[in-house]
C-alpha positions as CSV (number, residue, x, y, z in Angstrom):
1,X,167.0,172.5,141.1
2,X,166.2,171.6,144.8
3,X,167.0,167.6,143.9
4,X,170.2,169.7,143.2
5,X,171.2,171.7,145.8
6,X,170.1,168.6,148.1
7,X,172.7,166.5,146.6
8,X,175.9,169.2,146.2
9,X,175.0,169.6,150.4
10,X,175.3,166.2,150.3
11,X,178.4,165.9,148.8
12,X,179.4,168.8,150.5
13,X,179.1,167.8,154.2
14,X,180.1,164.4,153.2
15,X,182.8,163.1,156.2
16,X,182.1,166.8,158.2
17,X,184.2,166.9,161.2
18,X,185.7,169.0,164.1
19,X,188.5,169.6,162.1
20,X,187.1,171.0,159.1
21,X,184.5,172.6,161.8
22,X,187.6,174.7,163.0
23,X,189.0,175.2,159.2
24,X,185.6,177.1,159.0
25,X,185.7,178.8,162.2
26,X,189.3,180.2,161.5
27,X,188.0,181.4,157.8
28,X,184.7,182.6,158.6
29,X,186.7,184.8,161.4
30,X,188.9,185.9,158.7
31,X,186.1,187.2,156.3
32,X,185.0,188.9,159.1
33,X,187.6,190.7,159.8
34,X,187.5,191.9,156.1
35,X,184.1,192.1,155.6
36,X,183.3,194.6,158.3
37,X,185.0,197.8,157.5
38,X,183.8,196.9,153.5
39,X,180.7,196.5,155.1
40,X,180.8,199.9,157.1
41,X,182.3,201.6,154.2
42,X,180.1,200.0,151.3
43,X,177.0,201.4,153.6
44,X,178.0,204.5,153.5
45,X,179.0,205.5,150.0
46,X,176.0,203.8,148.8
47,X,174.1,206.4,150.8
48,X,172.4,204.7,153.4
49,X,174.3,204.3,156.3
50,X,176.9,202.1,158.1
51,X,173.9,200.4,159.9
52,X,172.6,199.1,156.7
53,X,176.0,198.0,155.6
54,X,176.8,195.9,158.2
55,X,173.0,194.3,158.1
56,X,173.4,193.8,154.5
57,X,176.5,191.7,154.8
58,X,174.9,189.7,157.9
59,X,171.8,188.8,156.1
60,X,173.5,188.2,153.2
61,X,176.0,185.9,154.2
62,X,173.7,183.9,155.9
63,X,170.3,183.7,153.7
64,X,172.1,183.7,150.6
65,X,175.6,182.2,151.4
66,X,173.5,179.2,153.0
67,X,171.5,178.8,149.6
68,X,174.1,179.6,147.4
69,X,175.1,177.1,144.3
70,X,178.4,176.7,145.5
71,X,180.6,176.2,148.7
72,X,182.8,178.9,148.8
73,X,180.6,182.7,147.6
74,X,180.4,185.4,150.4
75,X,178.3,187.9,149.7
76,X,177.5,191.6,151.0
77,X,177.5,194.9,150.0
78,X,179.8,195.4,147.2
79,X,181.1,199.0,145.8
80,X,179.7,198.0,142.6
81,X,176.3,198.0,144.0
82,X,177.4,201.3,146.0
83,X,177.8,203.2,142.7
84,X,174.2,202.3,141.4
85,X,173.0,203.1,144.5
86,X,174.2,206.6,145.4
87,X,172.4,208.0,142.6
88,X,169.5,205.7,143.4
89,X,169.3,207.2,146.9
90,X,169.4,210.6,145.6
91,X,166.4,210.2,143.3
92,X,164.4,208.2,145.0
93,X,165.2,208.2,149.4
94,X,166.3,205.2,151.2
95,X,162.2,203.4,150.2
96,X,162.8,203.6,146.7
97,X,166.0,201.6,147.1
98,X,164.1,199.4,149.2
99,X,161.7,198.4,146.8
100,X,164.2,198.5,144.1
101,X,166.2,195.8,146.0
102,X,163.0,193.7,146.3
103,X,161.9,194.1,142.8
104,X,165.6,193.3,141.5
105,X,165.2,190.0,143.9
106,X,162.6,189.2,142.5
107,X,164.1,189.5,138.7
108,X,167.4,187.6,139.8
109,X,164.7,184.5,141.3
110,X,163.0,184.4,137.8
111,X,166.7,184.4,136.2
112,X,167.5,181.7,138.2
113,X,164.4,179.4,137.8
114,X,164.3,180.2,134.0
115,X,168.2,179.2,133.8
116,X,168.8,182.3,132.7
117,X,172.7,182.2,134.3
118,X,174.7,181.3,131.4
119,X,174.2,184.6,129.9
120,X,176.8,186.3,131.9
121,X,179.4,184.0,129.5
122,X,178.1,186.5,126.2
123,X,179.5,189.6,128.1
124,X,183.2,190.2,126.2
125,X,186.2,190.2,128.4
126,X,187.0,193.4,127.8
127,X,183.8,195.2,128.8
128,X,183.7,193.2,131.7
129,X,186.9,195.3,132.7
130,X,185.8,198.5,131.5
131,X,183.2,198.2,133.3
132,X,185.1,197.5,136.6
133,X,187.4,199.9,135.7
134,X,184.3,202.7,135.6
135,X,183.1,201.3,138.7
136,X,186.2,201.8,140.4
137,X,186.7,205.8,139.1
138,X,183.1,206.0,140.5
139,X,183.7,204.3,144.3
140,X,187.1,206.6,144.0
141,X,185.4,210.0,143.1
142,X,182.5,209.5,145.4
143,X,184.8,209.6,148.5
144,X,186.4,212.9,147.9
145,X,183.8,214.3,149.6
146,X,184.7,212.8,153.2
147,X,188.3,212.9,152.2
148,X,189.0,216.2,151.5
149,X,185.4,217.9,153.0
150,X,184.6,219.4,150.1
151,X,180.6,219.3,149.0
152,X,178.9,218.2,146.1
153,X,175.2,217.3,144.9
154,X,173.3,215.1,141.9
155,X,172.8,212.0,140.9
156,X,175.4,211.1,138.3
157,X,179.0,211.8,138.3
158,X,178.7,214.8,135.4
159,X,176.4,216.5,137.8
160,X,178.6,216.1,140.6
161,X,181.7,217.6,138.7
162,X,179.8,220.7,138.1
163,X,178.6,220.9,141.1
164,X,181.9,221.4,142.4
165,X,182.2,224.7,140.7
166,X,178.6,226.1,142.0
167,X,179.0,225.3,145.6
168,X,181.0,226.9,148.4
169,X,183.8,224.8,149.5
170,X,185.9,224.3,152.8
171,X,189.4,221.7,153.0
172,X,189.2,219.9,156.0
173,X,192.9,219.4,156.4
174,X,192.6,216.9,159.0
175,X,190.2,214.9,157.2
176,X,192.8,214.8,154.2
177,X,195.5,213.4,156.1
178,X,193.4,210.6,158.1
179,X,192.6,209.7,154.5
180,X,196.1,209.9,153.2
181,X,197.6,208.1,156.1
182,X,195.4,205.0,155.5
183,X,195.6,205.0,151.7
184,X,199.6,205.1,152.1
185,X,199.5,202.8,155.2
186,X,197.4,200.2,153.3
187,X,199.4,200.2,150.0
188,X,202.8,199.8,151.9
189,X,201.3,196.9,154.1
190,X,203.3,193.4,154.4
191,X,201.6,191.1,151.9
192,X,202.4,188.4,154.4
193,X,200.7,190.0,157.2
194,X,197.7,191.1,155.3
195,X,196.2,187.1,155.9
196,X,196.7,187.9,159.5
197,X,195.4,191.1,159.6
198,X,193.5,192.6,157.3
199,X,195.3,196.1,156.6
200,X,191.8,197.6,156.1
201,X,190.5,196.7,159.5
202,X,194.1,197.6,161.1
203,X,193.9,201.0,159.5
204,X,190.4,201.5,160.7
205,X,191.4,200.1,164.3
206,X,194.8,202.9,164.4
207,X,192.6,206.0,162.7
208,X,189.4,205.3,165.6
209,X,192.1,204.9,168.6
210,X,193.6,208.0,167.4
211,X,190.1,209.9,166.9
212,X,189.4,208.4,170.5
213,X,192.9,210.2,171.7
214,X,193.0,213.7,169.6
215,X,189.4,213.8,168.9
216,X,189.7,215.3,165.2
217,X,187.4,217.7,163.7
218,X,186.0,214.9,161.0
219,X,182.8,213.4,160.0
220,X,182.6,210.0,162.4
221,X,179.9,207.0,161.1
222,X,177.8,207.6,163.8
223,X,174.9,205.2,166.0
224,X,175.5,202.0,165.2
225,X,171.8,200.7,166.1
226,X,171.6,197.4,168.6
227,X,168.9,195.8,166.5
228,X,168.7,193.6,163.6
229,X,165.3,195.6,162.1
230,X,166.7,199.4,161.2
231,X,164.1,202.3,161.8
232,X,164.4,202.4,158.1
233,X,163.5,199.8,156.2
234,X,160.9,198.6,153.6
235,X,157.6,199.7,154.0
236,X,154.8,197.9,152.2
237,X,152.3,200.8,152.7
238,X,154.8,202.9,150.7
239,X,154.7,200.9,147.4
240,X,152.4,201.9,145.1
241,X,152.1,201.2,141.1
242,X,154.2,204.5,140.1
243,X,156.7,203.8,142.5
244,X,157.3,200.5,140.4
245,X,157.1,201.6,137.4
246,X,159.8,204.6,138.2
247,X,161.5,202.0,139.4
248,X,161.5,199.0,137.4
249,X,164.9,200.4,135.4
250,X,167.2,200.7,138.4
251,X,165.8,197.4,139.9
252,X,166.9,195.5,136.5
253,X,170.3,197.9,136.7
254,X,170.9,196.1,140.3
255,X,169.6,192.9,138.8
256,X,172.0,192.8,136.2
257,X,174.6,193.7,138.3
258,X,174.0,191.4,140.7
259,X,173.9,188.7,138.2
260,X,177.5,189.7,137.0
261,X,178.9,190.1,140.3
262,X,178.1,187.1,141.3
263,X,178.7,184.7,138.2
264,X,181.7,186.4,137.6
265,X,182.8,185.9,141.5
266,X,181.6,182.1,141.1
267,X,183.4,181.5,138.3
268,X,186.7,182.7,139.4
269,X,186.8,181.5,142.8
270,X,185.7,178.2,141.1
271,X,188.8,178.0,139.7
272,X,190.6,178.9,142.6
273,X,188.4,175.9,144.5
274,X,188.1,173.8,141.9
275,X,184.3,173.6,142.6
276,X,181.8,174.1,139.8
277,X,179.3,177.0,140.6
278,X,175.6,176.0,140.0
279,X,175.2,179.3,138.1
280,X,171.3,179.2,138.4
281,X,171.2,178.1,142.0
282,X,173.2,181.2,143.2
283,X,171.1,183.4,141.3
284,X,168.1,182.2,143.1
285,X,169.8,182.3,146.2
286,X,170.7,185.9,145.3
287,X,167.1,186.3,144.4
288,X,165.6,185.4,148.1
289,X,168.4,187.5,149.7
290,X,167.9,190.2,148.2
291,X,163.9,190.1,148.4
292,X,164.6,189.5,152.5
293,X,167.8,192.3,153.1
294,X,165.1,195.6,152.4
295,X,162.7,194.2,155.4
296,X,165.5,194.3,157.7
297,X,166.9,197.6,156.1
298,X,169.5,196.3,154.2
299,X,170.8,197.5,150.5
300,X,170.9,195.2,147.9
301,X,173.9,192.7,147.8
302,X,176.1,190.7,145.4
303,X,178.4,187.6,146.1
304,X,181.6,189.8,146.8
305,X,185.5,188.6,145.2
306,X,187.6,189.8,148.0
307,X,185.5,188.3,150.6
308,X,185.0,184.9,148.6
309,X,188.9,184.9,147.4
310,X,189.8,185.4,151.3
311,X,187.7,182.5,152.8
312,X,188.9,180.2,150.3
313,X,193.0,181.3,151.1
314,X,191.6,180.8,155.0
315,X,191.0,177.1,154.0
316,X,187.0,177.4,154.3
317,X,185.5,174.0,153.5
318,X,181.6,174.6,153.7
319,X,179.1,177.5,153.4
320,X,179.5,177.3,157.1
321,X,182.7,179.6,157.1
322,X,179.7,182.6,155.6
323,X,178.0,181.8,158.6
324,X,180.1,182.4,161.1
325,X,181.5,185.2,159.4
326,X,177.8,186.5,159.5
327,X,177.6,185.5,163.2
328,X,181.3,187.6,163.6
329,X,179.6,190.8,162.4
330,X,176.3,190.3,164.7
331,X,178.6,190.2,167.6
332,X,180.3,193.3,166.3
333,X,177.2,194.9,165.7
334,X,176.5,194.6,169.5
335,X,179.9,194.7,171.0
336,X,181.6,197.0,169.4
337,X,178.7,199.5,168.4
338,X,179.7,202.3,170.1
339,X,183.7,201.9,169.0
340,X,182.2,201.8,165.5
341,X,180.4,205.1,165.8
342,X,183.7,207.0,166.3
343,X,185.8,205.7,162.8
344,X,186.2,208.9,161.0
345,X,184.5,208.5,157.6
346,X,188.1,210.0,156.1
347,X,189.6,206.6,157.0
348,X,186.8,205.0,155.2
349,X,187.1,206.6,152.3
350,X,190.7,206.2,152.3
351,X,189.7,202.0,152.6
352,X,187.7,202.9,149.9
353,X,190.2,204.4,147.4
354,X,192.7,201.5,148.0
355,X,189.7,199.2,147.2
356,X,188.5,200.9,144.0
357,X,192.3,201.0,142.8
358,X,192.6,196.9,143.6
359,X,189.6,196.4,142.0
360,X,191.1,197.2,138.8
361,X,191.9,194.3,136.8
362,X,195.5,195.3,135.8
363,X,197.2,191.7,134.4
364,X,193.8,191.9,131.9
365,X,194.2,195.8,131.2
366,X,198.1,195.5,130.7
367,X,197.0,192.6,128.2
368,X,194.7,194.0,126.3
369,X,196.6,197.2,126.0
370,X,200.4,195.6,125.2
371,X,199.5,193.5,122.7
372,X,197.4,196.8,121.0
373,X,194.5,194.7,120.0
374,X,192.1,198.2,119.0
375,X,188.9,196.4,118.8
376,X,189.8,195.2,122.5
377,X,190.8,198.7,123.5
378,X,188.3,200.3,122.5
379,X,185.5,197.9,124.1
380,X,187.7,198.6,127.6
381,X,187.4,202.0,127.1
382,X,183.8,202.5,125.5
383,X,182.4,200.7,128.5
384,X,184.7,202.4,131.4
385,X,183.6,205.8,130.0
386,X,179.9,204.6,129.6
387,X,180.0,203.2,133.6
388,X,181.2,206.7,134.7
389,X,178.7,208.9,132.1
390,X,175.8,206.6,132.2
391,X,173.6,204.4,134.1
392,X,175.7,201.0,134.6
393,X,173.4,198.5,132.7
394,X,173.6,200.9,129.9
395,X,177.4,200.7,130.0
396,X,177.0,196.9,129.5
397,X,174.5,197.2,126.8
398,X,176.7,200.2,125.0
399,X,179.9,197.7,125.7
400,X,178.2,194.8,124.1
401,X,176.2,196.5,121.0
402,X,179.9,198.1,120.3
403,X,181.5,194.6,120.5
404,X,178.6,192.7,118.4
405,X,179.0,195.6,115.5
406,X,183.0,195.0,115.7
407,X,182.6,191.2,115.0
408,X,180.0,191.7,112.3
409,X,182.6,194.1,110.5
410,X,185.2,191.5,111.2
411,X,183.5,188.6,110.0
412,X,181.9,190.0,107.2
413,X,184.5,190.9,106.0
414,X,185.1,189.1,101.9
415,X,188.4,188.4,100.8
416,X,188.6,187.1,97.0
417,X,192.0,185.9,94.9
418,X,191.8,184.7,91.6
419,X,194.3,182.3,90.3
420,X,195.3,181.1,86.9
421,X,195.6,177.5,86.6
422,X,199.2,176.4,85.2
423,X,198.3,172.6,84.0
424,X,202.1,172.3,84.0
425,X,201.8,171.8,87.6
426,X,199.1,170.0,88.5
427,X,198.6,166.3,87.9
428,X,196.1,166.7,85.6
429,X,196.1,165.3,82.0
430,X,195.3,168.1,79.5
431,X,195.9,166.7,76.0
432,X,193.5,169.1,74.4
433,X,194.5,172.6,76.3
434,X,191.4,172.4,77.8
435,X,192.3,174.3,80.6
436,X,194.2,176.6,79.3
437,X,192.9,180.4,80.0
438,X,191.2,178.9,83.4
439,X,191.1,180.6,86.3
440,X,190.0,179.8,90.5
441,X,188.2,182.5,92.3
442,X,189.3,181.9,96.0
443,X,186.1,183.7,98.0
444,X,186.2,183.5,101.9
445,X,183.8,185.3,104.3
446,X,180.1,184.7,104.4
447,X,178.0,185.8,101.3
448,X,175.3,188.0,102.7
449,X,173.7,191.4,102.0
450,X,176.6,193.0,104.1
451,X,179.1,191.6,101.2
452,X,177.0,190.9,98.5
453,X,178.1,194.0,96.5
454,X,181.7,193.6,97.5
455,X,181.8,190.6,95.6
456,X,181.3,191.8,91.9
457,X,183.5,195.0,93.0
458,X,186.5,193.1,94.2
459,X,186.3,190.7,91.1
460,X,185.9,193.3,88.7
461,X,189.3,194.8,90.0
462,X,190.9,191.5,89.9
463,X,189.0,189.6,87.3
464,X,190.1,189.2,83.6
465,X,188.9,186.5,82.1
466,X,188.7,186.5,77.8
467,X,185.4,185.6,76.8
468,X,184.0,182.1,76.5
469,X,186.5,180.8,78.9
470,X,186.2,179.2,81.9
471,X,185.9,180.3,86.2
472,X,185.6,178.1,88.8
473,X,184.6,179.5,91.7
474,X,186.0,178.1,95.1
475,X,184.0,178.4,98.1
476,X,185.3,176.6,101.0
477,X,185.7,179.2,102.9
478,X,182.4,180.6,102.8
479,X,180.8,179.4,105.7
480,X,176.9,180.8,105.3
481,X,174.5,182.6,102.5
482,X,171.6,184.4,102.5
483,X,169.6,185.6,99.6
484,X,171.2,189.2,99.3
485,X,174.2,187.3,98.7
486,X,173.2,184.5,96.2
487,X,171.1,186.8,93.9
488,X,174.7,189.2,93.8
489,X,176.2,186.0,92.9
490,X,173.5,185.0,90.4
491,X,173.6,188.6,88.7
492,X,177.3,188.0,88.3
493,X,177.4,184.8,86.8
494,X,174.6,185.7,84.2
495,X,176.7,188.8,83.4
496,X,180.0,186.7,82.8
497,X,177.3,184.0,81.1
498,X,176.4,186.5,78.4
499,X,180.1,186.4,77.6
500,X,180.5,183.2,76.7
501,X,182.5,182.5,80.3
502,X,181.6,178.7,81.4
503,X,181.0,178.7,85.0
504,X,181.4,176.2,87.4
505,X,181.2,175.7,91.4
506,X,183.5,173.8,93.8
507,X,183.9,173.2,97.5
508,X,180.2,174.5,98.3
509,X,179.5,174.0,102.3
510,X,176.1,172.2,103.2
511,X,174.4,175.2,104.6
512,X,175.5,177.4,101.1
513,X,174.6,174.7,99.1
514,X,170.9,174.5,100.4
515,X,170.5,178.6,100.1
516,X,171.9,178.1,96.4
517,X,169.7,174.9,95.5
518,X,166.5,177.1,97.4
519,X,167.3,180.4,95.7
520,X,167.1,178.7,92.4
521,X,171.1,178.8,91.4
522,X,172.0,175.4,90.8
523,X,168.8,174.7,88.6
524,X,170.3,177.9,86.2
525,X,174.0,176.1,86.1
526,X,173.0,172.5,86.6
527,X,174.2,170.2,89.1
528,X,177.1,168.8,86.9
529,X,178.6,172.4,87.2
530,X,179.0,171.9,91.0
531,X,181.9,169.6,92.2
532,X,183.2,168.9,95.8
533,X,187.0,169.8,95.2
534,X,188.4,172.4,93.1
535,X,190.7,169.4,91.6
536,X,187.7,167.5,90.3
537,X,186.1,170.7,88.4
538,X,189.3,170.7,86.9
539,X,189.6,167.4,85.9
540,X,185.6,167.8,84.4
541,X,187.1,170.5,82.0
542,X,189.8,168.8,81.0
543,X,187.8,166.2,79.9
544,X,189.7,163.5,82.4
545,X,187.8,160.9,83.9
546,X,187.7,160.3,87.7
547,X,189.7,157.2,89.1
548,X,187.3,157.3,92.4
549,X,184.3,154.9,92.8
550,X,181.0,156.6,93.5
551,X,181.0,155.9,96.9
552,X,184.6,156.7,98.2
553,X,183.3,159.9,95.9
554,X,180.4,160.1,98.2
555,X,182.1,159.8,101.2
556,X,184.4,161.9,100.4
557,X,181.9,164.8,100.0
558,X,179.7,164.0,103.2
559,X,183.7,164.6,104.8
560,X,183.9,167.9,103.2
């Protein structure tokens, strides 16, 4: 992996100059510029504080951007990791998401070294966006609080709803139309200038000037710190064997989501790059970010879409372009600390809402939903409504057990035809009338203890065969057999055996072959009752000699 990463920097500072020096510059200004009110606003709803926001995305633009397996991820807080960790915080204080992030570091470095990245390809597209989806209700519901003023408590959304109901409440009217000027401003912003300006970070820029001007009754984000190491931040003397073992679910909860954040964010801006991500590489680079961000009092971070999507547009060429966009935010931290500590949280939560509604993956929703593909639809909405009830990971765990179970049904599912055959329309001589009263059974599906019984139920519906003629059973499309299935099929034919009913075998796959030669099935019939084409059975009952030489034979059953 290092002989790796050695090489792609190789290849990817190959002929590095001042121009693509200032193609970086220019994009890592432009992350920057979107990155820190995400950053301010990620810190917050995740509930920390803006502080550990902005660290997060500094550290993790430069620790993990600069080890990352590709050219082009940005990472930082993400509201993804927000919604795991607001009802983290709430259990547990600010040190129990501190050693969460270190523990799920240390989970994504094992993932990494054990190659463990091509997992993320299992995950069905369709749970991948309901899970977003949830996310996304989750990052919107979470903000009504500082939009609107209201108050709620618990860890999980359910509680929060009820909680609603139990508590006093007061409407801040001036917080709810900070929040509704931004959401409208943003969602009505040029397209064209929105690569010039982000219309987060102009929205944030208007709503502070006019707090500065009117000074509104709202909720501000308060000391920004002038230090690198937060007050609060990881404290060895505070870990303890309980502590991780309380907290060795939600660290694999931020593990995995790191993990799918980021591959899915690699993969996608891949494409847009055209740049292979080394899958295993990033998640070890997430793996030592995320072990360093809780020393400096960080929350954990993934590679981030938006951010990565918008350097790329900006022209990026190296990892450089996180860098500088890291370096951007330091010199915000400093410069611009005491602006920062005046944006009213209602205009962050109105950044917030627009971001949640983006992040919903529409062109895939519309998809699924238009062309009414139910097993689809119900994996989107299964997981969205599992993200929002339950704990994320188990969203993606429900999402995936619900699509595994769909495609056993589906491809267990047995579909048998029988067919007379008409030796008026075949070329096949039949002086004799041999064939006459012979039927095909047509069976396609896999023969296994899930269809085992469906067999002899769907042929004694269908199958009428006078005694002591003759079946030929057709099983190309039968693709795998287990023991369930070839004793059902044994029981049958010795039932239609006892009547006389020759039986004989065509078109058996390799792999069905061996489970009928091991569970004793072709020693009852005999090998010369099993023939590689339906055709050639028939020609054996017909008592017509095959034209092909052995070998072409041979061949010709190796092809099929």
């Amino acid at each position: 992996m290092i002989k790796r990463y050695i090489k792609r920097l190789k290849t990817e500072f190959k002929g590095y100059n001042a121009g693509k020096f200032g193609k970086d510059l220019l994009a890592g200004i432009t992350v920057a510029a979107v990155a820190l009110p995400l950053a301010l606003a990620f810190g917050i709803s995740s509930g920390a504080t803006a502080a550990a926001g902005l660290i997060t995305a500094l550290i993790a633009g430069l620790v993990i951007g600069m080890l990352s397996g590709a050219s082009y991820q940005i990472s930082g807080p993400t509201g993804a990791m927000a919604a795991i960790l607001c009802s983290l915080v709430a259990s547990y204080q600010m040190q129990g998401v501190f050693i969460a992030c270190f523990m799920s570091g240390v989970i994504l470095l094992l993932c990494g070294i054990f190659k463990l990245g091509g997992l993320v390809q299992f995950i069905p597209t369709p749970v991948i966006t309901g899970f977003t989806s949830g996310i996304a209700i989750i990052i919107a519901f979470g903000q009504i609080n500082n939009l609107t003023g209201l108050k709620c408590e618990g860890a999980s959304t359910i509680d929060k709803i009820v909680s609603y109901f139990n508590t006093p409440q007061t409407i801040n009217l001036e917080a709810i139309i900070i929040g509704v000027c931004v959401i409208v401003f943003m969602l009505i912003y040029p397209k064209k200038l929105n690569g010039i300006v982000p219309s987060s970070l102009l929205s944030i820029i208007i709503a502070t000037a006019l707090n500065f001007i009117f000074n509104f009754n709202v909720g501000t984000v308060g000391e920004i710190p002038q230090t690198l190491l937060l007050n609060d931040r990881l404290d060895i003397t505070a870990v303890d064997f309980d502590t991780v073992k309380n907290l060795l679910f939600p660290a694999i909860s931020i593990a995995a989501l790191g993990l799918i954040e980021s591959l899915l964010c690699g993969a996608s801006a891949g494409r847009m790059k055209n740049e292979k991500l080394d899958s295993d590489q990033e998640l070890v680079a997430q793996g030592i970010g995320n072990m360093l961000i809780p020393f400096f009092g960080g929350v954990p971070a993934t590679a981030a879409i938006a951010r990565t999507s918008v350097a790329i547009k900006s022209g990026a060429q190296t990892r450089i372009a996180g860098v500088i966009h890291s370096l951007v935010l330091l010199a915000s931290m400093f410069l611009l600390g005491g602006v920062m500590s005046k944006i009213p949280m209602a205009a962050l939560a109105g950044v917030l809402i627009v971001t949640a509604w983006r992040m919903n993956e529409f062109a895939v929703i519309k998809d699924i939903f238009g062309r009414k593909i139910k097993t689809a639809m119900f994996q989107y909405l299964i997981t969205m409504a599992a993200t929002v009830i339950f704990d994320l990971t188990v969203a993606i765990i429900i999402g995936i057990l619900f699509s595994v179970i769909m495609f056993v049904l589906k491809v267990s599912d047995m579909t048998v035809n029988v067919a007379d055959v008409d030796p008026s329309k075949i070329d096949i001589q039949d002086k004799d009338g041999k064939l006459r009263g012979t039927k095909v059974v047509y069976i396609t599906g896999p023969l296994y203890f899930g269809t085992s019984s469906k067999l002899s139920e769907k042929l004694s519906d269908m199958l009428d065969v006078d005694d002591g003629g003759k079946l030929i059973f057709s099983m190309r499309g039968v693709p795998i057999a287990d023991i369930s299935g070839v004793q059902a099929m044994k029981e049958l034919c010795d039932s239609l055996s006892q009547r006389k009913i020759e039986i004989y075998f065509s078109c058996v796959q390799p792999a069905v072959d061996e489970m009928f030669h091991r569970c004793g099935l072709v020693e009852n019939y005999g090998e010369e009752r099993f023939f590689w084409s339906t055709d050639k059975a028939m020609r054996e009952i017909a008592g017509e000699k095959s034209q092909l030489c052995p070998e072409v034979s041979a061949e010709a059953k190796a092809t099929v």
